[in-house]
C-alpha positions as CSV (number, residue, x, y, z in Angstrom):
1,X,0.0,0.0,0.0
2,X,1.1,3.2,-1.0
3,X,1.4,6.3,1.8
4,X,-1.2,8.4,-0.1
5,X,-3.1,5.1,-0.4
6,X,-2.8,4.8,3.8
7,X,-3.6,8.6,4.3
8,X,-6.3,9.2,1.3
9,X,-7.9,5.7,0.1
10,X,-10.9,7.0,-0.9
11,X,-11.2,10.1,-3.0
12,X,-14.1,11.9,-5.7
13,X,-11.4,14.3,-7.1
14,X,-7.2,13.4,-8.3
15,X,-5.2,14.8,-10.2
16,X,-1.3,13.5,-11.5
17,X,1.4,14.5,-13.3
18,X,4.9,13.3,-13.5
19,X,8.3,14.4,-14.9
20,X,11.8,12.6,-15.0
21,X,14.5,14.3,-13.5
22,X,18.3,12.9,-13.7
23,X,18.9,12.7,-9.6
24,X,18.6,9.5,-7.2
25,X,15.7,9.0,-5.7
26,X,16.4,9.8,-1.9
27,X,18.4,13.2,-2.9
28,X,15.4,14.3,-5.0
29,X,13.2,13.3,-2.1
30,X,15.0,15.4,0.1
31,X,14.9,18.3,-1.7
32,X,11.2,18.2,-2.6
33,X,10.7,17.7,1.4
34,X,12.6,21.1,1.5
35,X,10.8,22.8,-1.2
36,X,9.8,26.3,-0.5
37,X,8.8,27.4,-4.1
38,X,10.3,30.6,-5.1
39,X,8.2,33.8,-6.3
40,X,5.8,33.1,-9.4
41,X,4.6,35.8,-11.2
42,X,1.6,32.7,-12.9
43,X,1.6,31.9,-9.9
44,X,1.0,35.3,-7.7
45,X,-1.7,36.2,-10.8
46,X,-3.9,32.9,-10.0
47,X,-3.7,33.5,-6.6
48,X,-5.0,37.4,-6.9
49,X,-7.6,35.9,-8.7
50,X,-8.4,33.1,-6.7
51,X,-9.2,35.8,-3.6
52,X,-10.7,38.5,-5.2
53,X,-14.6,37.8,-3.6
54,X,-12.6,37.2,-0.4
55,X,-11.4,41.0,-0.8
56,X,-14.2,42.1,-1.7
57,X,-16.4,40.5,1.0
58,X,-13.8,41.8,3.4
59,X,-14.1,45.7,1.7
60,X,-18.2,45.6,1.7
61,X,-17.8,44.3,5.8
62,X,-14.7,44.8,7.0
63,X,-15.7,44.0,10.7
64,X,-17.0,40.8,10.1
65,X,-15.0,39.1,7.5
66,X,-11.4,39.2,7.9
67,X,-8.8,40.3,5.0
68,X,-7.7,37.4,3.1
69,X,-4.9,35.3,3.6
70,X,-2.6,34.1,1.3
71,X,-2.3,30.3,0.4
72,X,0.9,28.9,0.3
73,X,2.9,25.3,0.6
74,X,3.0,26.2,4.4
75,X,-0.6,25.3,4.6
76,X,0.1,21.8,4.0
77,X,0.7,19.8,7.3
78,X,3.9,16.7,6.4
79,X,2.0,13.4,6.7
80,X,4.4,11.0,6.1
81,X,7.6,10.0,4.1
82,X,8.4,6.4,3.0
83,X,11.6,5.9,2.7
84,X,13.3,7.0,-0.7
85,X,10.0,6.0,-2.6
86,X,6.8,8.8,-1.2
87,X,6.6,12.1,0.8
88,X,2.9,13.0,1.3
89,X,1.0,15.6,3.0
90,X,-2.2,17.3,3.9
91,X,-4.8,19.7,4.4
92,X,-8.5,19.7,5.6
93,X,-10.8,22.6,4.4
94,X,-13.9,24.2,2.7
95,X,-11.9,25.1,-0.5
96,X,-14.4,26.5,-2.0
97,X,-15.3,29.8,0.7
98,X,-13.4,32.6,-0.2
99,X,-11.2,31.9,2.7
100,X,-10.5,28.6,2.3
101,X,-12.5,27.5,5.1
102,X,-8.7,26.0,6.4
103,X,-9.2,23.6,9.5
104,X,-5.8,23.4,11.5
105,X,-4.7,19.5,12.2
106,X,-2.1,18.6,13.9
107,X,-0.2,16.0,12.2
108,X,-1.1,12.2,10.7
109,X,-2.8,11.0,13.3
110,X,-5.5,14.5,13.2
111,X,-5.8,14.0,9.6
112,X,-6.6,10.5,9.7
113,X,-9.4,10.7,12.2
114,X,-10.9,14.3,10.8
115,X,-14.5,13.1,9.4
116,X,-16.7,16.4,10.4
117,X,-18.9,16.8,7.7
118,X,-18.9,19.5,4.8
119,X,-15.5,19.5,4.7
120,X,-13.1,18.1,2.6
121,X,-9.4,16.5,2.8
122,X,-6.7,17.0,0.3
123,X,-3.2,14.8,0.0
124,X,-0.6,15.4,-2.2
125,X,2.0,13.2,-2.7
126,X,4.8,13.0,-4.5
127,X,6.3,9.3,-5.5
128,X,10.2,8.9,-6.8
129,X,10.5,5.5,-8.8
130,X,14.0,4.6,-10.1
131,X,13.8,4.3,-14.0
132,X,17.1,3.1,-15.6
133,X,19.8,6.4,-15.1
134,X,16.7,8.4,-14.3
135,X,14.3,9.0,-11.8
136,X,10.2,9.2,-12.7
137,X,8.6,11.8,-10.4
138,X,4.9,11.8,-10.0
139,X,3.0,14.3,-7.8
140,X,-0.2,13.0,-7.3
141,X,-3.5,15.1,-5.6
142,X,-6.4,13.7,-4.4
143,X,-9.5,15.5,-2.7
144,X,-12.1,13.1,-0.3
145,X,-15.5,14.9,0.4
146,X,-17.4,13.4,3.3
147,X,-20.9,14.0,2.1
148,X,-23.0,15.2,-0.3
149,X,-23.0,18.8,0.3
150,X,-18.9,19.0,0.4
151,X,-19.2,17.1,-3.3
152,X,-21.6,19.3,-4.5
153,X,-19.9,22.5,-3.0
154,X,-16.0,21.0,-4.4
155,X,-17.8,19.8,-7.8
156,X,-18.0,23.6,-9.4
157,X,-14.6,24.9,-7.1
158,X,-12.3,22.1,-9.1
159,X,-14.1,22.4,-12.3
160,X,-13.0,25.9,-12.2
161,X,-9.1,25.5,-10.4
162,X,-8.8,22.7,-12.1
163,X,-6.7,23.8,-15.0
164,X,-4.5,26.6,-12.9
165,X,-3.6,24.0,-10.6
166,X,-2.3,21.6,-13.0
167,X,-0.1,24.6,-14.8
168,X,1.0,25.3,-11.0
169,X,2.2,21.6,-10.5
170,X,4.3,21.0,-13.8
171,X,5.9,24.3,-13.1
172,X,6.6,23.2,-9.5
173,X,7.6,19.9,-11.0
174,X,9.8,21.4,-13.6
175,X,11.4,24.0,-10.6
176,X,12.2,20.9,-8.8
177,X,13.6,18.7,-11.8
178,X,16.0,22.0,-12.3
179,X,17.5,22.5,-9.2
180,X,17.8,18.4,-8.4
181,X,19.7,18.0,-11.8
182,X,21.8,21.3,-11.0
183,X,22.5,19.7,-7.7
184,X,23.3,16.8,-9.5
185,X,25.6,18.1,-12.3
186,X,27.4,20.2,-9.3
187,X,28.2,17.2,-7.1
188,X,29.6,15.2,-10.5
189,X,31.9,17.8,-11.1
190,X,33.6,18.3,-7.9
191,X,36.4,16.0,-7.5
192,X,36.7,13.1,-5.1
């Protein structure tokens, strides 16, 4: 059984996409566990997007609706690592309010027990398979509504990111396969 499988069996929603990048498994594990994605102008623009009714709801009452927050990697809460094969993480929201409707867990164990209803959990994981003088990465997203009214409220909110998160993950992908094979090329050239 896979981690993502352990954390997120069942799931409505999943997305994947994979790249190959010429690094070892374990050191391009490592450094996608130490990922902090740099500034990203495609990036920044989907996420001004993505919060503009949050601004606005907080402008037309700013006493009871809170500025917006931005959404980053830091969200995510580390589930689990296997090894040199998966890295996996998680978050537990209503993805659809303006504000993300975040719900703080504490680690694995909180994320494996969550179940309130109308709200969904997210995993992403990212799984490293040796192939030949390469590496295949494949990040993997999957989304597991509770209930009804979480699959009809997620049903319209991933129709519509859908397509901007999938350009976000090859570029993260990409971002990752470029500093692992610059890592990679540096440590070949320095002499033993």
């Amino acid at each position: 059984m896979s981690l993502i499988d352990h954390f997120l069996p069942t799931y409505q929603f999943s997305e994947r996409h994979h790249t190959l990048v010429r690094c070892g498994p374990r050191e391009l594990l490592d450094i996608i566990q130490g990922y902090r994605p740099p500034r990203d102008r495609v990036a920044d623009l989907f996420m001004f997007v993505r919060q503009i009714p949050a601004n606005l709801l907080h402008r037309s009452v700013p006493a009871r609706i809170p500025p917006s927050r931005p959404f980053t990697v830091a969200n995510f809460v580390p589930l689990g690592r296997d090894g040199d094969s998966e890295i996996v993480a998680g978050l537990v929201g209503r993805f659809w309010r303006p504000d993300f409707g975040l719900v703080a867990i504490g680690g694995p164990l909180e994320f494996l027990a969550f179940d309130a209803p109308r709200t969904a959990k997210l995993a992403i994981g990212f799984l490293v398979e040796q192939a030949g003088n390469v590496t295949r990465l494949t990040t993997e997203t999957r989304v597991h509504c509770p209930d009804r009214y979480a699959y009809m409220m997620f049903l319209p909110y991933w129709v519509m990111i859908r397509p901007a998160s999938g350009l976000l993950r090859r570029r993260a992908l990409a971002r990752i396969r470029a500093i692992a094979e610059t890592r990679a090329t540096a440590g070949a050239a320095v002499p033993s």
